[in-house]
C-alpha positions in Angstrom: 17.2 130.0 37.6 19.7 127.6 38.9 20.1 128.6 42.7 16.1 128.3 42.5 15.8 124.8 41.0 18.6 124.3 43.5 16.2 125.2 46.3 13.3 123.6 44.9 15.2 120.4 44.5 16.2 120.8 48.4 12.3 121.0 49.2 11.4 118.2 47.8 14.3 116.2 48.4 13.3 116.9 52.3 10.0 115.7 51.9 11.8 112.4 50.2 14.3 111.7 52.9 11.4 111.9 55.4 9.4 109.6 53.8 12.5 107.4 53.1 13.7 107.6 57.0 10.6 105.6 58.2 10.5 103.2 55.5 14.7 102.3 56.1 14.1 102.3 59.6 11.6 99.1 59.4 14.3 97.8 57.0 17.4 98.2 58.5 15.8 96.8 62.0 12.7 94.1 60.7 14.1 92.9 57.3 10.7 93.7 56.4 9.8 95.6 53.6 6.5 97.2 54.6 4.3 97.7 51.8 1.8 99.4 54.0 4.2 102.5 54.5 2.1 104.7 52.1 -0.9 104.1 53.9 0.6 105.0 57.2 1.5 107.8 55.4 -1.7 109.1 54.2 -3.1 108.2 57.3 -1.1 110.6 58.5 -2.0 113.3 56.6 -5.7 112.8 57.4 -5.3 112.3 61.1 -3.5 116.0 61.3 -6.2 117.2 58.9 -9.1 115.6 61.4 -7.7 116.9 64.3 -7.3 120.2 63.0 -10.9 120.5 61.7 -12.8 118.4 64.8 -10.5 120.1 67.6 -10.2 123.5 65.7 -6.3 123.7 66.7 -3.2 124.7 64.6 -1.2 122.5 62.2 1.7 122.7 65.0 -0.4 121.4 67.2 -2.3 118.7 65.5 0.7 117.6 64.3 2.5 116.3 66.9 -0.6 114.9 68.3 -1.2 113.1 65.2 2.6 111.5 65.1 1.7 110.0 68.3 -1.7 108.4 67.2 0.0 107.2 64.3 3.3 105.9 65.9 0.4 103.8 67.7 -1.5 102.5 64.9 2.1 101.4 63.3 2.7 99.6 66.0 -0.7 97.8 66.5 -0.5 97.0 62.0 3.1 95.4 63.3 1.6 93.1 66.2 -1.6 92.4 64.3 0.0 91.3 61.0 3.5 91.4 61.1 4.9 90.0 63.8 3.3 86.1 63.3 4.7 86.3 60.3 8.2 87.6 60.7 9.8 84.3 61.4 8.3 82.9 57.9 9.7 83.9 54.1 10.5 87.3 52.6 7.0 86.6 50.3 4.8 86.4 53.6 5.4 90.0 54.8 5.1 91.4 51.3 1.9 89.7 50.7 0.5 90.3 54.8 1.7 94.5 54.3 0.4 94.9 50.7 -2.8 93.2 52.3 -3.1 96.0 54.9 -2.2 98.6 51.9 -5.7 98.3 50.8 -7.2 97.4 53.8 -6.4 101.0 55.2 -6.5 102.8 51.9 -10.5 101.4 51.6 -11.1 102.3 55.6 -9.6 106.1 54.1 -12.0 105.9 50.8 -15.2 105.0 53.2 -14.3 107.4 56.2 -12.9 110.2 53.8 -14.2 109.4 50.2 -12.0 110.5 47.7 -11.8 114.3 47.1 -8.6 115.9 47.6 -8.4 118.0 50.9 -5.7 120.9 52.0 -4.3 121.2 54.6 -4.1 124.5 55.8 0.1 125.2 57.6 -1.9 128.9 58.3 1.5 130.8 57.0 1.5 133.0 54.2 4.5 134.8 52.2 7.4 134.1 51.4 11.1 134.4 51.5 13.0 136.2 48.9 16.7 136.5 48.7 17.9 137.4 45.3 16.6 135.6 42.6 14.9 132.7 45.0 11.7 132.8 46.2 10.6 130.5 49.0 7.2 130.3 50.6 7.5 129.9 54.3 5.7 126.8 53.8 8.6 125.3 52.0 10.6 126.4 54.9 8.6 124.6 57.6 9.2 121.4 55.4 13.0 121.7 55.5 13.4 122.7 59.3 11.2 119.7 60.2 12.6 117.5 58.0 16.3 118.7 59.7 14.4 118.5 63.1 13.2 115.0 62.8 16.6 114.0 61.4 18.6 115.3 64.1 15.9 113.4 66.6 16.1 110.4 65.1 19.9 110.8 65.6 19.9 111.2 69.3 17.3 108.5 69.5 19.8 106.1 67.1 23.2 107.4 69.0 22.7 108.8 72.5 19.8 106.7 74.2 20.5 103.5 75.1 16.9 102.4 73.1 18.7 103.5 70.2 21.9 101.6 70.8 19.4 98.3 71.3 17.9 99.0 68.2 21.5 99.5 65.9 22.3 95.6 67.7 19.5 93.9 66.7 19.9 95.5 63.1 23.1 94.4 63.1 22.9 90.7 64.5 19.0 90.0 65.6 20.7 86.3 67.1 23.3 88.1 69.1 20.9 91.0 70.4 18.3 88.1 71.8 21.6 86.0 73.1 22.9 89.1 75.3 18.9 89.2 76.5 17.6 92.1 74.3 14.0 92.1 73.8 13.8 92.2 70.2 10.4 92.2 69.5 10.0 95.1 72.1 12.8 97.0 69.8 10.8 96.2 66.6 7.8 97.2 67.6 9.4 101.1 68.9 11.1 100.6 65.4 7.8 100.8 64.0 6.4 103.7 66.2 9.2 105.6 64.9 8.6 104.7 61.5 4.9 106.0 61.9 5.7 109.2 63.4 7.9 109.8 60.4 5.3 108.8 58.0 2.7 110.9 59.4 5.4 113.8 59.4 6.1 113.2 55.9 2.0 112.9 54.9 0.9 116.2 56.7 3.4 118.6 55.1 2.9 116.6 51.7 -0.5 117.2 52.4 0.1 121.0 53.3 2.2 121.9 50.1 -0.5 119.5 47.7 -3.7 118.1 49.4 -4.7 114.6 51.6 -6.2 111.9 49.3 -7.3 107.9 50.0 -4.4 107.4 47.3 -1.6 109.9 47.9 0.4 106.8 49.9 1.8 105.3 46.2 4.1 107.5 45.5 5.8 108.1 48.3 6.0 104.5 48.8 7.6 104.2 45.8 10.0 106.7 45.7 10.4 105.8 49.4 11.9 102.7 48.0 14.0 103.8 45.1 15.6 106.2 48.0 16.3 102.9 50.3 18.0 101.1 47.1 19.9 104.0 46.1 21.2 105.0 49.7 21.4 101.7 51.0 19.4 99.6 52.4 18.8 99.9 56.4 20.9 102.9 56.2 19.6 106.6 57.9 22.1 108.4 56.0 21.5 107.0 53.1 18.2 107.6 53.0 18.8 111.4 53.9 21.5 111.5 51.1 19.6 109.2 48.8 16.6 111.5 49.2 17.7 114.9 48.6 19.8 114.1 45.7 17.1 112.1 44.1 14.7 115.5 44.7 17.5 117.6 43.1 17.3 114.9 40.0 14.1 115.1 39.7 13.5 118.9 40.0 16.6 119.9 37.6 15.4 117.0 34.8 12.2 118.1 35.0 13.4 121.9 34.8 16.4 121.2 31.7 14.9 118.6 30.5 11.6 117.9 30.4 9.2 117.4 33.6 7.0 114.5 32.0 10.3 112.3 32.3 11.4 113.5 35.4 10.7 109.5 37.2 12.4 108.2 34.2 15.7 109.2 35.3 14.9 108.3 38.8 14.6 104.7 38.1 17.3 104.8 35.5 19.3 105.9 38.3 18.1 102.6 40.6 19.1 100.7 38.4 22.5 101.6 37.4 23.2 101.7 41.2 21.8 97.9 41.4 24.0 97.1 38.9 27.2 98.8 39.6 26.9 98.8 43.6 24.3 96.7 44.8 24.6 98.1 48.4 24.4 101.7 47.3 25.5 104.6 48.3 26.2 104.8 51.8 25.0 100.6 52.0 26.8 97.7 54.1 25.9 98.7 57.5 22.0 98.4 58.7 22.1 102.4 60.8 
């Protein structure tokens, strides 16, 4: 019972720590908090699930594909909305990106309507080793959770993009003095961000179903991650989602799985109050 709750914890912290990555990113680079994430994220889910139905290819295929379309509309949400607005207050971008939130979630609604949709990974079975049982489809959410994270470090610490990116987290004024182009660096910034949303939404997606409002959540518990890992910081947000999907699965499994969220926020806000940086916090990558 344990070792499975222990791998059921690992599943869905995976799925957290993607969601998370994307969301930090923006963060740790912008200073923004982008309350359009969700969407971006569900958007995702339905561009893999369009492609896959108009195109009539695999979920490995259309999935890449739709990471790239994505990564492009993240970008174009950036230049559109928040990019004139970056230089204002903190209150701007909030109210600019939760603007977009239900601009894009009503585009979803009238393109989509609102009926849950699967979508299909095409693998059946599952893994059993002992006592745990893991569909394959769980599998394919962990190994492309690791593969992301293990792009996203070579992007961050081997590619000189990546070092650009770590100096304007770090000092925005300094990266512009030594000639960076910052706004170039946060716009990629959020290109990444969308490819890891629209990661995130497909397999969500895949192991529940694609709906107008499946982006809430996420971008919730997307935040709670960022607080309790630190915010601007990748490995926090890896570390802050898997052990906030083991909380969740083993409350809900010992203790009872309608309270399973309380503990999660009771957990943001004893780190708030005891280490306002959290976990892994005081340095932006």
């Amino acid at each position: 019972m344990f070792a499975q709750q222990m791998t059921n914890g690992v599943v869905l912290g995976s799925i957290y720590a993607l969601c998370a990555l994307g969301f930090t990113l923006i963060f740790g680079v912008a200073r923004v908090v982008n309350f359009a994430y969700g969407e971006i994220l569900m958007l995702g889910a339905f561009a893999t699930l369009a492609l896959m139905t108009y195109l009539d290819i695999s979920f490995f295929i259309a999935l890449p594909v739709a990471m790239v379309v994505i990564a492009a509309l993240s970008v174009l949400v950036y230049v559109a909305t928040v990019r004139p607005v970056m230089r204002g207050s903190a209150m701007q971008s909030l109210l600019v990106t939760t603007g977009v939130l239900y601009v894009l979630r009503e585009v979803a609604i009238f393109v989509w309507g609102t009926a849950p949709r699967q979508v299909d990974m095409g693998i059946e079975g599952a893994l059993e080793v002992g006592d745990i049982i893991v569909t394959y489809q769980r599998l394919v959410v962990v190994a492309t959770m690791v593969v992301l994270v293990v792009a996203l470090y070579l992007i961050l610490y081997r590619m000189r993009v990546g070092k650009a990116l770590r100096a304007v987290a770090q000092n925005r004024a300094g990266a512009e003095a030594i000639g960076l182009n910052v706004d170039r660096m946060v716009g990629f910034a959020f290109a990444v961000s969308g490819a890891m949303a629209c990661a995130a939404g497909a397999l969500i997606a895949a192991l529940y179903a694609a709906e107008p409002a499946m982006g809430g959540a996420p971008l919730l518990k997307s935040f709670v991650i960022v607080i309790f890992g630190g915010l601007g910081s990748v490995p926090g947000a890896i570390v802050g989602g898997l052990l906030i999907g083991l909380i969740e699965t083993f409350a809900g499994s010992y203790i009872s799985f309608a309270f399973k969220d309380v503990f999660t926020f009771l957990i943001m806000i004893a780190v708030l109050l005891c280490r306002p940086a959290g976990l892994l916090g005081g340095r932006a990558s």
